[in-house]
Backbone bond lengths (Angstrom), bond angles and torsions (degrees), N, CA, C in turn:
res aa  C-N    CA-C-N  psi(-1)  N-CA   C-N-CA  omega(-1)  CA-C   N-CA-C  phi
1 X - - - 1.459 - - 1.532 109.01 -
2 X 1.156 106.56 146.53 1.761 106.42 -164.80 1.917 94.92 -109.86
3 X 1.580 78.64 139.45 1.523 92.68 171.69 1.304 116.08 -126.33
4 X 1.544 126.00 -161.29 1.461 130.39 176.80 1.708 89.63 -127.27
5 X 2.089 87.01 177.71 0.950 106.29 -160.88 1.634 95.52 -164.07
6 X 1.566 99.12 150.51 1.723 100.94 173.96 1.780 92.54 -127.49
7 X 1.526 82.76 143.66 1.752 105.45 179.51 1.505 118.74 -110.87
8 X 1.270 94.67 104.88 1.560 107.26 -177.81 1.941 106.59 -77.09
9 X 0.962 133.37 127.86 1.320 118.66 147.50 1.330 114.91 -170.18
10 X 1.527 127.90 165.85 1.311 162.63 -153.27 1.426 107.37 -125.57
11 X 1.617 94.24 126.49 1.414 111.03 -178.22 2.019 96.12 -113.37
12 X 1.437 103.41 119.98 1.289 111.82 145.96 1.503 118.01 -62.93
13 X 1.740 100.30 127.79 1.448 116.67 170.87 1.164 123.49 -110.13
14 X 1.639 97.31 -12.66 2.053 106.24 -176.69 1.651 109.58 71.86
15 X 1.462 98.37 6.57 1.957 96.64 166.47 1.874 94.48 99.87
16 X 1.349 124.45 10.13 1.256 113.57 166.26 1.533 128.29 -99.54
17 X 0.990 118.62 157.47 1.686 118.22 177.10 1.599 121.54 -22.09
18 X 1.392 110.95 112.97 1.829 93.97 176.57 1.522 105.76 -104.15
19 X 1.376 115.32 0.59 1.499 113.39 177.82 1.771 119.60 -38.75
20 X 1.591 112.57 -19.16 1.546 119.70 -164.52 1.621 83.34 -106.79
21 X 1.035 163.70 -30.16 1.215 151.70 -167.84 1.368 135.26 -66.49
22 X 1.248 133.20 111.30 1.571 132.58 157.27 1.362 124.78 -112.26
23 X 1.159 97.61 165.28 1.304 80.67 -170.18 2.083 93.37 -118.54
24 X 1.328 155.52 141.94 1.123 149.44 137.64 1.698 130.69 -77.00
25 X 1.287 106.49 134.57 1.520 113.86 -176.77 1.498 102.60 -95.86
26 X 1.375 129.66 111.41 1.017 143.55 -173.90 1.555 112.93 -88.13
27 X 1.459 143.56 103.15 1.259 134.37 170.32 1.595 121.35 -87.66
28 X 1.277 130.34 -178.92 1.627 137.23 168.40 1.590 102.56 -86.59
29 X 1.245 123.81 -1.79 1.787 122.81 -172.44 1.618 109.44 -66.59
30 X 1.649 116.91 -29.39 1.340 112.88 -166.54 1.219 99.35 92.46
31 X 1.903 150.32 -16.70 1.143 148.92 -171.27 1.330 118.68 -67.49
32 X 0.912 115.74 -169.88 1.740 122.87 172.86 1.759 102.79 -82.57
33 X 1.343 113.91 132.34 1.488 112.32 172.06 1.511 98.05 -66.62
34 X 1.635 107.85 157.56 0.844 120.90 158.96 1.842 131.75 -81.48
35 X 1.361 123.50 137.36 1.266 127.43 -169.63 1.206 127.46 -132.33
36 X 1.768 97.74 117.90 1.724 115.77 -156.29 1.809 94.30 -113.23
37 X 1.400 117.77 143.38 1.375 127.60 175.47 1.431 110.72 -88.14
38 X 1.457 120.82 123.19 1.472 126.86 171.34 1.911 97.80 -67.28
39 X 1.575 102.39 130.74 1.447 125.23 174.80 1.457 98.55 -76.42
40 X 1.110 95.33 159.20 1.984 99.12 158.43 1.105 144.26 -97.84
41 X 1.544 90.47 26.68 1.749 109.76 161.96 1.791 81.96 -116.67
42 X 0.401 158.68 38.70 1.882 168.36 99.19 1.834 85.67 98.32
43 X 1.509 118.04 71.09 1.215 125.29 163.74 2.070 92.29 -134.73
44 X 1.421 89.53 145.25 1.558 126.26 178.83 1.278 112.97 -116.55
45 X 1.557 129.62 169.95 1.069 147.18 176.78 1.652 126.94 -164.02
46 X 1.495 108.43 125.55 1.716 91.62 139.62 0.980 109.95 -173.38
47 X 1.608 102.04 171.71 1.950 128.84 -145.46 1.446 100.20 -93.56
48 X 1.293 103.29 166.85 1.417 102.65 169.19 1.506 146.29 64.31
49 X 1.634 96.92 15.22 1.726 87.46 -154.77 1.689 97.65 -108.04
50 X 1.414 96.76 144.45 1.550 112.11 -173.82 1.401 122.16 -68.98
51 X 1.191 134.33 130.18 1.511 142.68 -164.20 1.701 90.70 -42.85
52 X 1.456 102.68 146.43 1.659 108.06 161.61 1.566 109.06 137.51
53 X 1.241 105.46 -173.27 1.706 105.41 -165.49 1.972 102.91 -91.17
54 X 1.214 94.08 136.69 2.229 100.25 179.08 1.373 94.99 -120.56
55 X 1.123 105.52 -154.43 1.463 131.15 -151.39 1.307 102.42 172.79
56 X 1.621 107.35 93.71 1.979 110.99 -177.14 1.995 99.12 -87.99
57 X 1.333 105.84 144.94 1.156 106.11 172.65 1.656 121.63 -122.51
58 X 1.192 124.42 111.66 1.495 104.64 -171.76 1.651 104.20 -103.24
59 X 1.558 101.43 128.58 1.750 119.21 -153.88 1.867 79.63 -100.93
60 X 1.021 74.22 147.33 2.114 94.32 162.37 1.603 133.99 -123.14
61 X 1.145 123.42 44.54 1.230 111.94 -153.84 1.873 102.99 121.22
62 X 0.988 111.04 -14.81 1.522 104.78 -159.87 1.986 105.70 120.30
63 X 1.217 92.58 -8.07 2.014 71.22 -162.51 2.020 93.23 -130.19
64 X 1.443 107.31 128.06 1.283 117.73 -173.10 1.563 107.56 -58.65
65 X 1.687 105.47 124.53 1.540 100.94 168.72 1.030 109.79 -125.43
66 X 1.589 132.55 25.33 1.406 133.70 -169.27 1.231 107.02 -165.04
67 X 1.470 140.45 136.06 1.653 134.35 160.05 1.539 100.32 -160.01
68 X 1.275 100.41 139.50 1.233 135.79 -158.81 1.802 134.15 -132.47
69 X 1.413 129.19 82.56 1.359 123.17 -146.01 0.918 83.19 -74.81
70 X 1.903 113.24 158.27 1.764 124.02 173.54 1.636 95.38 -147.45
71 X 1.369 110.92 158.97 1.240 97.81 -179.79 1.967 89.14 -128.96
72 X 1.323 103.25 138.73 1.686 108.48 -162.29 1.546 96.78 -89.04
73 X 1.229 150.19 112.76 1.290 143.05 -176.27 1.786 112.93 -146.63
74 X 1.154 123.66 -3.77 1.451 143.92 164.87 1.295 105.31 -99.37
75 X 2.285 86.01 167.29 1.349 88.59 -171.63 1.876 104.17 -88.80
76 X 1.135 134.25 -14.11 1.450 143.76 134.05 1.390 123.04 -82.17
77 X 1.543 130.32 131.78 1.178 119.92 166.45 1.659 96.53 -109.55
78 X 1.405 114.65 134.38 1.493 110.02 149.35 1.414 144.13 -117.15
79 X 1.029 112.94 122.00 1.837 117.73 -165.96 1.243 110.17 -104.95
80 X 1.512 113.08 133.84 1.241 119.32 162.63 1.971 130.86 -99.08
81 X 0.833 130.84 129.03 1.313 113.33 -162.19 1.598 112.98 -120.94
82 X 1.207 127.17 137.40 1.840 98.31 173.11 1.457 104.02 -137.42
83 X 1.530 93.91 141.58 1.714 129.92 174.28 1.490 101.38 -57.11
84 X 1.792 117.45 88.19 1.759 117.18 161.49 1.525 103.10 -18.93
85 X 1.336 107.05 144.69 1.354 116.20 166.92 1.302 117.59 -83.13
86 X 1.425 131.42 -39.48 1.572 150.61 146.56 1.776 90.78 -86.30
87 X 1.744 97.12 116.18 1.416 97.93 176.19 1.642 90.14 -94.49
88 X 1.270 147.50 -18.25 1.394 123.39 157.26 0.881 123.28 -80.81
89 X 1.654 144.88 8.87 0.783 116.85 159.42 1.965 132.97 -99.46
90 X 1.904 91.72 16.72 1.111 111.58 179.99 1.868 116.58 -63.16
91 X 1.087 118.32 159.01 1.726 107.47 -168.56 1.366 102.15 -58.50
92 X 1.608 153.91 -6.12 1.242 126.97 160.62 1.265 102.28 -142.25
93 X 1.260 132.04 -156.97 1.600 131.75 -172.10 1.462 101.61 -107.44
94 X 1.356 124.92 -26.05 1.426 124.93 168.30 1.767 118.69 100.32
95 X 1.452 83.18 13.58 1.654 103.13 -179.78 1.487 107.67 -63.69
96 X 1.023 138.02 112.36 1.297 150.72 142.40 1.729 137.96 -89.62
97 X 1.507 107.56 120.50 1.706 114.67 -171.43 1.628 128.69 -59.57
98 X 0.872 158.88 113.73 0.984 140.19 179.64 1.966 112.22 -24.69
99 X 1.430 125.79 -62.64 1.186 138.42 148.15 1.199 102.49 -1.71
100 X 1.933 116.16 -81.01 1.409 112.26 -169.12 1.164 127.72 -58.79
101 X 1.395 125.47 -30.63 1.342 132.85 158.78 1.902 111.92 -40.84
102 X 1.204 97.10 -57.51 1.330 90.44 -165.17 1.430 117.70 -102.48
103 X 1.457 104.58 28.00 1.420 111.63 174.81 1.679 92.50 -87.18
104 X 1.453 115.05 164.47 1.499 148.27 169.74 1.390 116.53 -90.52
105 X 1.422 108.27 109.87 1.475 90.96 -166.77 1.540 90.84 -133.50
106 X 1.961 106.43 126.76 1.518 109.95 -161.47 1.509 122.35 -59.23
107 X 1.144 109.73 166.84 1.926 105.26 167.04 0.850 116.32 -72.85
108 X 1.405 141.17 -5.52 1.426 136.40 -178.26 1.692 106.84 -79.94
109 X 1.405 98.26 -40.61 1.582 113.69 -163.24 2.052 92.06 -75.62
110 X 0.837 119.02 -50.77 1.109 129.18 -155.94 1.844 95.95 -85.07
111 X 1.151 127.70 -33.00 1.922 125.86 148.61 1.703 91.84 -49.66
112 X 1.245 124.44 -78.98 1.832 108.62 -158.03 0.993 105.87 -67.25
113 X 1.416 144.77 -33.13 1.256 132.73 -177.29 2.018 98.45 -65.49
114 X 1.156 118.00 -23.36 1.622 110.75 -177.61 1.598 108.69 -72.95
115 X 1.662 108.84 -43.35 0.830 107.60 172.51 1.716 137.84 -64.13
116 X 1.049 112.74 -14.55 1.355 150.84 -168.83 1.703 91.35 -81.18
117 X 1.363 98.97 -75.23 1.638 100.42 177.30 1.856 120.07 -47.33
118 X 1.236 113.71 -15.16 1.303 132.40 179.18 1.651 115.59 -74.91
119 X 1.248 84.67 -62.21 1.485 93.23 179.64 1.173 129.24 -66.05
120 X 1.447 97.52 -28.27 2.120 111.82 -179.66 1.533 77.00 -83.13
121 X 1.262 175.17 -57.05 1.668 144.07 -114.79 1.713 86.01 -118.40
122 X 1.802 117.33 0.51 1.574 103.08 168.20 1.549 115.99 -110.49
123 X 1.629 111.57 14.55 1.738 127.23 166.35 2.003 82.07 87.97
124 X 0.906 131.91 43.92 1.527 124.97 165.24 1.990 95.10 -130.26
125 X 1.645 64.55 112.76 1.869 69.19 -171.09 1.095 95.04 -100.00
126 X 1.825 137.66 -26.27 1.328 135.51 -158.03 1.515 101.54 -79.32
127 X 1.803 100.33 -48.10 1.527 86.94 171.12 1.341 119.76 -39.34
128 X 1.721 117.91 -74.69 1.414 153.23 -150.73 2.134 87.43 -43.84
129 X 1.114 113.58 -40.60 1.633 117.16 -173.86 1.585 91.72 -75.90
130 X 1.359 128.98 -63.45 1.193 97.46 172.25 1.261 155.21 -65.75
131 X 1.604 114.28 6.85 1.165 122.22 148.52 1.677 129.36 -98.34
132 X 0.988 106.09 -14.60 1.584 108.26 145.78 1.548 125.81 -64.19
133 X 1.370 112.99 -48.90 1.595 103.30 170.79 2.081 122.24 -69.43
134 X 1.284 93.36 -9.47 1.382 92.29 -179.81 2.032 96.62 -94.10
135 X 1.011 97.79 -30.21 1.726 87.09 161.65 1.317 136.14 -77.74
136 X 1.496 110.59 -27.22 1.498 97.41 153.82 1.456 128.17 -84.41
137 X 1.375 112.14 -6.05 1.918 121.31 158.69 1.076 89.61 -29.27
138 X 1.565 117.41 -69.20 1.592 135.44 -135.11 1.256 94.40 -95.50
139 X 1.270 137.80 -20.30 1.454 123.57 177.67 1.391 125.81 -142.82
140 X 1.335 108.40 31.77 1.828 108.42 -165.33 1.615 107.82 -19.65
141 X 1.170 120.29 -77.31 1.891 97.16 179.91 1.714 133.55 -34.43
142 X 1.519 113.33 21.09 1.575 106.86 -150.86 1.644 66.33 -95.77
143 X 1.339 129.84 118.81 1.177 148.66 175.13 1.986 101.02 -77.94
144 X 1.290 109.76 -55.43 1.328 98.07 171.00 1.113 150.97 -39.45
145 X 1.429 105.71 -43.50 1.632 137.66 158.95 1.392 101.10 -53.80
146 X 1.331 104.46 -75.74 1.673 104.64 -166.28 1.751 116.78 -46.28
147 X 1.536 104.66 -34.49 1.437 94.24 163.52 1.569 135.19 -61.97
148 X 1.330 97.08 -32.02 1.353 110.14 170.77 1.651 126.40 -81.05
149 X 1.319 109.17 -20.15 1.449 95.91 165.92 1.648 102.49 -82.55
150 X 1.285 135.42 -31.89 1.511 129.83 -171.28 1.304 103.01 -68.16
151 X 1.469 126.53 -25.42 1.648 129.11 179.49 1.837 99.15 -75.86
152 X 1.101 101.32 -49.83 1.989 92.98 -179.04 1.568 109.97 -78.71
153 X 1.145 126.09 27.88 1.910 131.82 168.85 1.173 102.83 -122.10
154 X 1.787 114.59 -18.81 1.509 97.20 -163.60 1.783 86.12 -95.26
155 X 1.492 131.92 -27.70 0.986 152.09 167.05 1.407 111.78 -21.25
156 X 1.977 103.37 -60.82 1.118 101.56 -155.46 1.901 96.02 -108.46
157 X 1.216 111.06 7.37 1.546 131.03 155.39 1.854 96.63 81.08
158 X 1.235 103.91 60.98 1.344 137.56 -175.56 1.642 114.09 -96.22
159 X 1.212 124.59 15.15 1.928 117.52 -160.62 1.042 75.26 -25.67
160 X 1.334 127.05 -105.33 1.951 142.14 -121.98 1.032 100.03 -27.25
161 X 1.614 136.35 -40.89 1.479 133.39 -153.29 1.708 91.10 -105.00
162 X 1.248 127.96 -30.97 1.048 113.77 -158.76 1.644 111.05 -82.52
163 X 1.556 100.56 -36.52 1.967 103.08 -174.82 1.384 121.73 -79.70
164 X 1.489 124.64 2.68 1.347 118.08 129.67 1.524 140.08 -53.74
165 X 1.211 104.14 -50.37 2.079 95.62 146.09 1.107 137.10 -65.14
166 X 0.936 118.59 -31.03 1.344 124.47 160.46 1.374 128.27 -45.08
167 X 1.189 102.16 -61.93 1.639 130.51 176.83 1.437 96.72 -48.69
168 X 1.692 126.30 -59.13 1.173 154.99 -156.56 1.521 103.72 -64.37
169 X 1.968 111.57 -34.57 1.307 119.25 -167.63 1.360 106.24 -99.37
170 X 1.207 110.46 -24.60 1.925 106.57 -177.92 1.218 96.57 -85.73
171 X 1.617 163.78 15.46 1.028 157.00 98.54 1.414 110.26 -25.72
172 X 1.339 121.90 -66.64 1.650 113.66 -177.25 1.324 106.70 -76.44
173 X 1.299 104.29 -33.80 2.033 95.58 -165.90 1.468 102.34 -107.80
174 X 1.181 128.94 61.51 1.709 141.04 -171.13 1.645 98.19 -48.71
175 X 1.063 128.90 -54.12 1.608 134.94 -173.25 1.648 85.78 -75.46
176 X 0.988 154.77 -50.95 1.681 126.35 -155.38 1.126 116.02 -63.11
177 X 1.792 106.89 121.08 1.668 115.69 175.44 1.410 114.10 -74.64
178 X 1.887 109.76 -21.97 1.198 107.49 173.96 1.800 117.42 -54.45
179 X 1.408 101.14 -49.22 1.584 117.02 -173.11 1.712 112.81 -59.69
180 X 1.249 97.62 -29.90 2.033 114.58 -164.34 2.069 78.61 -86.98
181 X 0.732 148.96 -53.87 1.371 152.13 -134.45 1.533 82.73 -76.74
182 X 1.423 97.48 -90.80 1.615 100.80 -164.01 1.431 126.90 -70.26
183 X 1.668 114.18 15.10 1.422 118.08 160.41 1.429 93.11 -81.16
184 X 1.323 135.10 -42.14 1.519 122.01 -152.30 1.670 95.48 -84.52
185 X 1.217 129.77 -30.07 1.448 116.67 -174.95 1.256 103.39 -80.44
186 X 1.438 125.49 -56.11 1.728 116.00 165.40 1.274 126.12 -41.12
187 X 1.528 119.52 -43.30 1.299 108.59 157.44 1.851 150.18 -37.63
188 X 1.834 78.13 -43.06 1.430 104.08 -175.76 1.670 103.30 -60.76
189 X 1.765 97.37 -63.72 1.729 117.09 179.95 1.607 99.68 -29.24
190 X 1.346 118.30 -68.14 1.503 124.28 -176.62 1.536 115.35 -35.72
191 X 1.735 110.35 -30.86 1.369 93.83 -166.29 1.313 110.19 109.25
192 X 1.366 109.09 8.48 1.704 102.08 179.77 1.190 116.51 -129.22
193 X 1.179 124.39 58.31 1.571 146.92 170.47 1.551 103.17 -22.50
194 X 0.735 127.17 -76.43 1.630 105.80 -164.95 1.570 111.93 -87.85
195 X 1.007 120.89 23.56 1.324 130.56 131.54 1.211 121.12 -52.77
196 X 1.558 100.51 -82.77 1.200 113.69 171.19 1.773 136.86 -49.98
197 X 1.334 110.77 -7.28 1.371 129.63 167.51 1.513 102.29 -87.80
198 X 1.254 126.11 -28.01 1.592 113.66 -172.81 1.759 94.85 -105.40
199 X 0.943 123.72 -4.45 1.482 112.54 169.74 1.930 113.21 -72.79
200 X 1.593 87.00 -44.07 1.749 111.05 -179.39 1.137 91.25 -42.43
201 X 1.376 98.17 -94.78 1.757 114.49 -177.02 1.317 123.19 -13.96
202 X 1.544 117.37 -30.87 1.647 119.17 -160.43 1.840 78.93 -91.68
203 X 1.420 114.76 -49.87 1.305 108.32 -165.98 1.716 115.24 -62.38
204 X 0.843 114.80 -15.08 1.432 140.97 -162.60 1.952 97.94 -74.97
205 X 1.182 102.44 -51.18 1.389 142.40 -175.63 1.635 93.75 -51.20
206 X 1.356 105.16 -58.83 1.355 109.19 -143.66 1.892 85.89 -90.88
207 X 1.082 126.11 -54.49 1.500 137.39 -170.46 1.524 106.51 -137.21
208 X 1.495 105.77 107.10 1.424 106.61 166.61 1.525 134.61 -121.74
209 X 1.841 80.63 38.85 1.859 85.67 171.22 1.841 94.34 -99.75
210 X 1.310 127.69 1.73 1.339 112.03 -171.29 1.970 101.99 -86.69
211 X 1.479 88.40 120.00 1.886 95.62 165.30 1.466 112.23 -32.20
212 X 1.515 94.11 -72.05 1.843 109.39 -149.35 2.006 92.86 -48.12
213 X 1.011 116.52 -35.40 1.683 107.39 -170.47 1.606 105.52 -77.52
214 X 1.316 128.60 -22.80 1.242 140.67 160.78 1.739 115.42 -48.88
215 X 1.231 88.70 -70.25 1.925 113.84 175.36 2.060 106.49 -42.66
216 X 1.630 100.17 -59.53 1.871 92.69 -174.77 1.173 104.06 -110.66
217 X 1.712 124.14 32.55 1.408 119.33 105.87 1.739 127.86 -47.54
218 X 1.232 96.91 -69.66 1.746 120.71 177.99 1.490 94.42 -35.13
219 X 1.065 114.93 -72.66 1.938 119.50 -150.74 1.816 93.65 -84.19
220 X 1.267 109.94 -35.11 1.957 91.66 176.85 1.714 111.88 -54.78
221 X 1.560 105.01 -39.19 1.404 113.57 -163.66 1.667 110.36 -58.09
222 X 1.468 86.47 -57.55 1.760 113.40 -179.75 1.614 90.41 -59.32
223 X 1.041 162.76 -33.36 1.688 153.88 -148.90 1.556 82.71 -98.92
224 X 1.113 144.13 -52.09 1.486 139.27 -179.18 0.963 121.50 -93.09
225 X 1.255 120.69 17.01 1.785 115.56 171.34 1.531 112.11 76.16
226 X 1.030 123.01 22.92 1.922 117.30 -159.10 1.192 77.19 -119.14
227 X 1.405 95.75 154.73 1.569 143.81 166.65 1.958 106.39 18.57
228 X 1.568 106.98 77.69 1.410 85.01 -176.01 1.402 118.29 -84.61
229 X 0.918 120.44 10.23 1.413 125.06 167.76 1.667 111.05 -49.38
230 X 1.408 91.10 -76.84 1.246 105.62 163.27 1.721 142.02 -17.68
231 X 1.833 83.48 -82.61 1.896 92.69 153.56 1.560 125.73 -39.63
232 X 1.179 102.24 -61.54 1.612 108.13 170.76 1.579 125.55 -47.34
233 X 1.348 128.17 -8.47 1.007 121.21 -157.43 1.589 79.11 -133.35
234 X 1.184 137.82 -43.60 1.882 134.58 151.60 1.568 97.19 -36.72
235 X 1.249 146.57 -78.01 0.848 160.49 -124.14 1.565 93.43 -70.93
236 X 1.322 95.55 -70.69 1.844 117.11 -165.52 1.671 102.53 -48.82
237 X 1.357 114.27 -46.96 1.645 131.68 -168.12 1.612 98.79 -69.55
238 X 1.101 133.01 -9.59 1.810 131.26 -175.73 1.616 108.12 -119.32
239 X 1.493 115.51 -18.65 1.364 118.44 -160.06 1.310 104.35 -47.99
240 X 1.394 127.77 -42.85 1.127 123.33 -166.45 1.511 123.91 -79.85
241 X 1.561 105.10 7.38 1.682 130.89 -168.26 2.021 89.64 -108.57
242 X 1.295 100.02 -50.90 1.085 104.27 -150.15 2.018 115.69 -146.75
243 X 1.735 79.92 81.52 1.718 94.79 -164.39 1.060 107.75 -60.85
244 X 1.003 160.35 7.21 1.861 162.12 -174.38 1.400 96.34 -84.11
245 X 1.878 116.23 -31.84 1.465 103.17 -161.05 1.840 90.93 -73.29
246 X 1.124 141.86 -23.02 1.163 132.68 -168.63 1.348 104.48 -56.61
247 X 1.248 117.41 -37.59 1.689 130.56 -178.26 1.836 96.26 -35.10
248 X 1.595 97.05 -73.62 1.142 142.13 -158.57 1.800 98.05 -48.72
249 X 1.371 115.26 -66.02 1.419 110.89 174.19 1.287 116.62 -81.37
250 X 1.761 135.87 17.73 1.000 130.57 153.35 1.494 110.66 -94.10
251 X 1.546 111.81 4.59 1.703 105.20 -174.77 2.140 91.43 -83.13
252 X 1.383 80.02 -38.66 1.864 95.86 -160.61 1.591 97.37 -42.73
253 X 1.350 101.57 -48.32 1.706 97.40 -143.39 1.463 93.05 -100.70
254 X 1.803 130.15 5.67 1.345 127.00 -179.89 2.040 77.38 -77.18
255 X 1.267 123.50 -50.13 1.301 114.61 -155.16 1.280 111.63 -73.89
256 X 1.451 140.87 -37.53 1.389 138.45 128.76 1.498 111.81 6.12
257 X 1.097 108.26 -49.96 1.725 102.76 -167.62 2.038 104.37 107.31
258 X 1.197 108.36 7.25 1.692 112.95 -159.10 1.703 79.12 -111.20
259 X 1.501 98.04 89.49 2.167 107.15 169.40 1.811 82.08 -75.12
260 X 1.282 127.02 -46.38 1.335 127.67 -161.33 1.793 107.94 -26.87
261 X 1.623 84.34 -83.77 1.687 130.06 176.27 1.715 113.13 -28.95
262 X 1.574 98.19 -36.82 1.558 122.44 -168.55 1.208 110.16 -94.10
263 X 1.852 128.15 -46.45 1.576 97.59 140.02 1.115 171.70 -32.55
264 X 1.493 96.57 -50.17 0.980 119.29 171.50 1.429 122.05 -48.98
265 X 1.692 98.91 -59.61 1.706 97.57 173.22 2.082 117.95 -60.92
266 X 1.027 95.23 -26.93 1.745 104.16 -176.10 1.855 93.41 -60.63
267 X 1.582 114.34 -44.08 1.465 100.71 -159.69 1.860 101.99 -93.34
268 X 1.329 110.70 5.99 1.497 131.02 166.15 1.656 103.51 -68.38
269 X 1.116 100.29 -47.39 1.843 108.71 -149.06 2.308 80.04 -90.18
270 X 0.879 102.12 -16.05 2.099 98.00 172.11 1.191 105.98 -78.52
271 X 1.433 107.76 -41.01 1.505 113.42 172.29 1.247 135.49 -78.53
272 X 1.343 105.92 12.53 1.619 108.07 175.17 1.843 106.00 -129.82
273 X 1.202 104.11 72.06 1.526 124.80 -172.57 1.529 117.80 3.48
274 X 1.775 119.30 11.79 1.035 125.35 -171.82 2.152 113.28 -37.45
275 X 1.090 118.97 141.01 1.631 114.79 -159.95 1.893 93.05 -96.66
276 X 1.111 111.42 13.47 1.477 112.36 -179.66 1.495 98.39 -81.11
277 X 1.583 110.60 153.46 1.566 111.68 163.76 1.647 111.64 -61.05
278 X 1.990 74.35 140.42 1.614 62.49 179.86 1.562 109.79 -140.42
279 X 1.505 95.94 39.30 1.717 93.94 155.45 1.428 136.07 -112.68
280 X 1.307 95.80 43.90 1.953 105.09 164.91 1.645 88.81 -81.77
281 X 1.497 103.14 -68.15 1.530 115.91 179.25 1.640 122.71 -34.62
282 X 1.560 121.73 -42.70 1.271 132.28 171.34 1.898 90.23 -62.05
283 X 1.355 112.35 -70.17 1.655 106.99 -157.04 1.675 97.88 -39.87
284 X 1.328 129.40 -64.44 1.109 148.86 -160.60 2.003 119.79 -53.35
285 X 1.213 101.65 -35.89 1.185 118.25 156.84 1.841 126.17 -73.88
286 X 1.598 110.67 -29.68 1.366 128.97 179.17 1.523 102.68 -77.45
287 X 1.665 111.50 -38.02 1.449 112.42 171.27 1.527 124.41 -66.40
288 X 1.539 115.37 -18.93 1.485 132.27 172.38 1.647 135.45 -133.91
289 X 1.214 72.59 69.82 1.949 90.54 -167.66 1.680 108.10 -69.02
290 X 1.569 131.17 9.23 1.067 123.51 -143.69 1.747 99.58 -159.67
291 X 1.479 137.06 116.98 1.479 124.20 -173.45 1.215 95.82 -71.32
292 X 1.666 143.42 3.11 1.097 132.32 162.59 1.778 123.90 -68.66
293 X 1.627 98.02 -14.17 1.395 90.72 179.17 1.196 137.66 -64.08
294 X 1.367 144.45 -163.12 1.302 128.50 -143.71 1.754 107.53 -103.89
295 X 1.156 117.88 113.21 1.471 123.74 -163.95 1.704 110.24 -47.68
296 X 1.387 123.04 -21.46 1.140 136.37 -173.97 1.323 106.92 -67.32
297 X 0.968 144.21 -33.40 1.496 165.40 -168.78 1.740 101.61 -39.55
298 X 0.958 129.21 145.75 1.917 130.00 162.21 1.457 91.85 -125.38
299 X 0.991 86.31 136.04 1.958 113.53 172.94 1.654 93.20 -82.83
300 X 1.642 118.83 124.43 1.375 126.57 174.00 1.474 120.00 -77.04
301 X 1.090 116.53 -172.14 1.596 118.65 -147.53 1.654 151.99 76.60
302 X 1.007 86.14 -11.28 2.104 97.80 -170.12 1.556 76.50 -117.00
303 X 1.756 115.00 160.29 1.162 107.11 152.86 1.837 80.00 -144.50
């Protein structure tokens, strides 16, 4: 016999503003979630709610940085929730579609996906995947899930398994830079460079203060011979994120005929304490002590 229930809970903020916070109660009905205001002692509430599986969402501003399956089965439920301290560096960006909101997502899917959340917070990740894949059985659109299994492949440095969700999520989550980001670097890893240049680009689109979408721009371009102008100027703008690209624009401009241009970056990339070996780069520089040397030359490292 089904009953109700009121949900008490507290959102950790770490001592920052909760004035932007809500939190939404997500059901399997297809209805409108329900929407409770974070206090500024960062406690939430709500009345009335009928036994069964939710989906809490804590919004920031408008944009999801937290979700959390619960299953309501008391006569109080209490949840605790907490505000990432780096909200990018939380497992996705928290972009949500209008669509996903108002998609229906069953109780079955939304029980394994709880359970799922159970098992990953007890270090059983093999379980925790098999209750995520039995929730998207039951719900391929459960966009949440799918982010979360592509976050535990990229985790365990899985592309193959992971850029099918991915792929799967920038369909539902078209605006996520999180989702556009790590299709284009998984892509790249795979070997599929201009993939991975049109993932950049889209991410690029959406947010273009982030390096890393800058960077496999740079190295997709340079891996296919396209536009080195371009690359080179991706390349140069991350170096200091990401010293390998020096490799990368010393291959460009060794082939240019610019030994100059191509030192320079080789004795850049010594200077940035990178822990990689680094005497291909020493031999290679010892072989061209002079911008007179022989323009034919490739600067090592990229292949």
């Amino acid at each position: 016999m089904g009953g109700q229930a009121d949900i008490e809970g507290r959102v950790n903020a770490h001592g920052g503003d909760t004035g932007s916070l809500q939190v939404l109660l997500v059901d399997g009905s297809g209805g409108e979630p329900a929407v409770a205001q974070v206090s500024v002692n960062g406690s939430f509430s709500f009345s009335g709610v009928p036994y069964g599986q939710y989906e809490l969402r804590l919004v920031d501003g408008g944009r999801t940085v937290s979700e959390q399956h619960i299953s309501v089965d008391e006569i109080v439920e209490r949840v605790d929730l907490s505000l990432p301290r780096d909200r990018r560096a939380d497992k996705g960006d928290g972009t949500v579609s209008l669509a996903e909101l108002q998609h229906r997502i069953p109780a079955q899917a939304l029980k394994e996906a709880q359970k799922g959340e159970t098992a990953l917070g007890k270090g059983k990740t093999e379980e925790a995947i098999g209750h995520f894949e039995r929730a998207l059985e039951v719900d391929p659109d459960f966009a949440a899930v799918r982010e979360g299994m592509a976050n535990l492949y990229l985790q365990r440095h899985d592309d193959a398994r992971a850029v099918p969700h991915l792929e799967r999520l920038v369909k539902q989550r078209t605006s996520s830079v999180w989702a556009w980001t790590n299709l284009g670097a998984a892509r790249f890893r795979l070997g599929s460079p201009a993939e991975a240049e049109a993932a950049a680009r889209r991410a690029l689109a959406l947010d273009a203060n982030q390096k890393i979408n800058r960077y496999v721009l740079g190295i997709s371009l340079a891996s296919q011979g396209r536009n080195p102008d371009e690359a080179l100027a991706s390349l140069r703008a991350t170096s200091d994120q990401f010293p390998r690209g020096h490799l990368v624009a010393a291959r460009i401009l060794a082939g240019r005929g610019d030994i100059a241009g191509a030192r320079d970056e080789l004795e850049s990339y010594l200077g940035s304490n990178s822990p990689e070996d680094m005497r291909e780069v020493k031999a290679w520089l010892a072989r061209h002590p002079a911008p007179e040397a022989t323009a034919s030359a490739v600067a090592p490292g990229v292949r």
